[in-house]
C-alpha positions in Angstrom: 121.4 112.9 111.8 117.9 112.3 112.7 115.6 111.4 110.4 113.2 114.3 108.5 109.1 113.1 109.1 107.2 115.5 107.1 103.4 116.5 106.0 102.7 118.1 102.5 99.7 120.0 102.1 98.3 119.5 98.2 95.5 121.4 97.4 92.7 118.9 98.1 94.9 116.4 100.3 98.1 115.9 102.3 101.2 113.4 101.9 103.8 113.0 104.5 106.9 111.0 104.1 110.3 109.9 106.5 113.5 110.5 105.3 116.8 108.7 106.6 120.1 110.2 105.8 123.1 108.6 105.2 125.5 107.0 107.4 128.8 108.1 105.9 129.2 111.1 103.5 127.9 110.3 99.7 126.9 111.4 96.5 124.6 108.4 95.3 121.1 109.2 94.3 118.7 109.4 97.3 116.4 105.8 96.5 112.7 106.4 97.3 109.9 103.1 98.1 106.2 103.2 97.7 104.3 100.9 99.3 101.1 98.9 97.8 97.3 98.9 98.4 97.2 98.0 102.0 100.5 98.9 103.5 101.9 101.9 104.5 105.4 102.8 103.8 107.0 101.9 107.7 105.0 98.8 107.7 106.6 97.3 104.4 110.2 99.1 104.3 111.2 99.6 108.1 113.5 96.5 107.5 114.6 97.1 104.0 115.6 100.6 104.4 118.6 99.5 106.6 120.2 97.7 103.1 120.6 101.1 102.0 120.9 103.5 103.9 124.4 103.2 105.0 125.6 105.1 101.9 122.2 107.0 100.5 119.1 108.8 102.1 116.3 106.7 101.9 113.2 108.6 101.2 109.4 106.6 102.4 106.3 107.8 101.7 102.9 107.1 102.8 101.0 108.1 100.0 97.5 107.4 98.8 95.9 107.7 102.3 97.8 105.5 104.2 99.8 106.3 107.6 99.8 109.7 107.9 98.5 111.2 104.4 95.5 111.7 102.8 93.0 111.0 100.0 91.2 113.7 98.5 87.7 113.7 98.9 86.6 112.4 95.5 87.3 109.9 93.2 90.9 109.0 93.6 92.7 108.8 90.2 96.6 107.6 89.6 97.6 111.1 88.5 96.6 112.3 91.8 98.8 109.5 93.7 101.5 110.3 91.4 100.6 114.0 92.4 101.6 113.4 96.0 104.7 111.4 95.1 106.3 113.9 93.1 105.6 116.4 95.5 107.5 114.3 98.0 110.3 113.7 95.8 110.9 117.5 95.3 110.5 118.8 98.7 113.0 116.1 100.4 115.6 116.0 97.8 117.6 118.0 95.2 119.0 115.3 92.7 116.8 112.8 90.7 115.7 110.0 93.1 115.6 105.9 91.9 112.2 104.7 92.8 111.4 101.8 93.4 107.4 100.7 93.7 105.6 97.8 94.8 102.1 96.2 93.2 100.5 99.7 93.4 103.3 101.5 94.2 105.0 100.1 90.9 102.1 101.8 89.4 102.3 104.8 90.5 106.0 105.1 90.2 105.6 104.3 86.2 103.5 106.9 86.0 105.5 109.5 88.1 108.5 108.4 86.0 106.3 109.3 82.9 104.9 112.7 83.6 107.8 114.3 85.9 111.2 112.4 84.4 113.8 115.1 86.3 112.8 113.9 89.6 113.6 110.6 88.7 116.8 108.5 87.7 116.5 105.2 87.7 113.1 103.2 87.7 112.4 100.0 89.8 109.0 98.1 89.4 108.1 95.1 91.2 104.7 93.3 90.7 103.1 96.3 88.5 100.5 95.9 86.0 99.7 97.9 82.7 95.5 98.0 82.0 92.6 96.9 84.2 91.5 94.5 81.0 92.6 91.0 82.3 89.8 88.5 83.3 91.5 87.4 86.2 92.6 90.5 87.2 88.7 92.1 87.8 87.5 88.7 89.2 90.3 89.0 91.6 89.8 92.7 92.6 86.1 92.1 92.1 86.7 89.8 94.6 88.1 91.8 97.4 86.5 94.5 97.0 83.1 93.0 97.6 84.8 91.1 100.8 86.4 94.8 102.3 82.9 96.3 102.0 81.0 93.4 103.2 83.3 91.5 105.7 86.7 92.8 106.8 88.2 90.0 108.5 87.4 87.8 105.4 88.8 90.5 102.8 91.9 90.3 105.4 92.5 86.8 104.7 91.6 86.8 100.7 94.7 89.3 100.8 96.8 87.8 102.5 96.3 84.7 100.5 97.0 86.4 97.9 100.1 88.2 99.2 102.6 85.4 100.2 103.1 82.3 98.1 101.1 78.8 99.5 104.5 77.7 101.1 105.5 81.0 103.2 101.8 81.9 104.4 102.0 78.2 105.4 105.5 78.7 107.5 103.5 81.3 109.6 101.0 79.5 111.6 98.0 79.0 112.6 97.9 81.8 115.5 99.9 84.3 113.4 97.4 84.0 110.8 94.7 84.2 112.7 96.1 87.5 114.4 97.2 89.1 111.2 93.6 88.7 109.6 91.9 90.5 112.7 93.9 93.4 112.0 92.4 96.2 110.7 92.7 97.6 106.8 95.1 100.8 106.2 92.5 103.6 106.0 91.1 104.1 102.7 91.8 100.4 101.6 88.3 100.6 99.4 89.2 103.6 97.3 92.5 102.3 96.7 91.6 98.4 95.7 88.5 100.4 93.4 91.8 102.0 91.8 93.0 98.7 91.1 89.7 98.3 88.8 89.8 101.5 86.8 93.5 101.5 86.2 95.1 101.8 82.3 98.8 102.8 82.4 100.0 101.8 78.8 100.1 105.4 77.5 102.4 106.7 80.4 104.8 103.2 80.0 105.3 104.0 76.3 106.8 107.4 78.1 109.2 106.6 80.3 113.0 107.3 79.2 114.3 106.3 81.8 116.5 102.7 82.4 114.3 100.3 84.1 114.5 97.3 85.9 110.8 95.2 85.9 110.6 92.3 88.5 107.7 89.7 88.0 107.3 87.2 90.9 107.2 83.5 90.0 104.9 82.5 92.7 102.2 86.0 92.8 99.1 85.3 92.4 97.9 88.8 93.0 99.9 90.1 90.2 101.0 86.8 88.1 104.6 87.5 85.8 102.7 87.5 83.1 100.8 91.3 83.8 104.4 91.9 84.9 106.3 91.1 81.3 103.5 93.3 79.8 104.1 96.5 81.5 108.2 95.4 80.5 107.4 95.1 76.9 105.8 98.5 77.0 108.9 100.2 78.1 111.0 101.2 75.9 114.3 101.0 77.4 113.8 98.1 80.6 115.4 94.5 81.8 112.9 91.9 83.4 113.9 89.5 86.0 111.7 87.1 87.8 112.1 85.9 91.3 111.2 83.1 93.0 108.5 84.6 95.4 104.9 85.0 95.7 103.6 89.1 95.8 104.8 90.9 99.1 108.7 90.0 98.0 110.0 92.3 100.6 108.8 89.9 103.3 109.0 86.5 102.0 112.3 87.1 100.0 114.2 90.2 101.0 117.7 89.6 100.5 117.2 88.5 96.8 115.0 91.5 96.1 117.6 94.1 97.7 120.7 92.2 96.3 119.0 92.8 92.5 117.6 96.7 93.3 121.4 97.5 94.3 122.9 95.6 91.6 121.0 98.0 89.2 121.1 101.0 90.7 124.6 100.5 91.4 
């Protein structure tokens, strides 16, 4: 069956989202990725998708302005990303969904897990963080957001650094690096990294009843393990795992990261 690609309208912005059906007949629970600050959801999870979507529909939004939504024309708040997310969830499937998020996508899934628990089953976070408090964590985002509003190409590369562990970003290459830093930003990059600045989630962790899995990565230095283990020991009913990887997992160690979602969810 070909895939569903859809556009919701919300009152003051619009979502859209690609669904992939099943290869063989199934009853498992569709499993739905969001993608972080400056990704989209094709650009992070075209490859991962394939790992499950022999025997579930895969469900990908690009939420929060990216690909092919929208941001609303104000200030952009979580409960508004969460907002498009669910509306996503409930259009494009009729059991509860595991979700599975990434850096900000982790975020926003906690709190979509939190405020609409029947769309959701199981809960998957990798890299999230709990409260915008942390030193490091404002001179970081401090940090690129000054570069994206002042020089592009630089705020590119301060990303990526901070993206892929020292090793990986290493194995890519001059030229690739190079090429990957002249690219531009997903749309609506500034709004979403100011997001990063503002954001305080521990209310809407101590909610979630759902069973979930936190992953810290060993090697982020965007979102170091120990953010991670605090978000963890705010939910009431979680498992932690680390793996050895630095922020953007899917890319630098996908087969680990798919081989522990589907040992959960399974």
């Amino acid at each position: 069956m070909k895939p569903i690609v859809n556009v919701i309208e919300l009152k003051d912005s619009f979502v859209s989202y690609r669904k992939e059906f099943p290869e063989v007949q199934c009853h498992k629970n569709p499993i739905v990725f969001l993608h972080g600050t400056n990704s989209s959801g094709n650009s992070s999870f075209a490859e991962i998708k394939t790992a499950f979507s022999r025997d579930r529909a895969v469900i990908i939004p690009d939420y929060a302005g990216c690909g092919n939504s929208e941001l609303p024309p104000e200030t952009v708040t979580i409960e508004h990303l969460a907002e498009q997310v669910a509306a996503v969830i409930a259009e494009s499937s009729h059991t509860p969904v595991d979700l599975v998020g990434v850096s900000l996508g982790a975020v926003v899934a906690a709190v979509v897990a939190a405020n609409y628990p029947n769309l959701i089953n199981k809960l998957i976070l990798t890299a999230p963080w709990a409260t915008n408090r942390d030193p490091r964590h404002q001179l970081i985002f401090k940090t690129w957001l000054h570069l994206e509003r002042n020089d592009k190409a630089s705020a590119m590369a301060f990303g990526l650094s901070h993206a892929l562990s020292a090793e990986f970003l290493s194995s890519l290459g001059q030229e690739t690096l190079q090429r990957i830093c002249a690219q531009p930003a997903e749309k609506g990059i500034e709004e979403r990294i100011a997001l990063g600045l503002t954001l305080d989630i521990k209310n809407d962790l101590t909610q979630i009843g759902q069973e979930t899995l936190v992953i810290g990565l060993n090697r982020d230095t965007l979102i170091p393990p120990y953010l991670v283990r605090e978000v963890d020991k705010n939910i009431k009913n979680s498992t932690y795992r680390e793996i050895n990887s630095g922020h953007a997992v899917h890319l630098e160690k996908p087969t680990e990261w798919v081989n522990l979602i589907k040992d959960f969810i399974n």
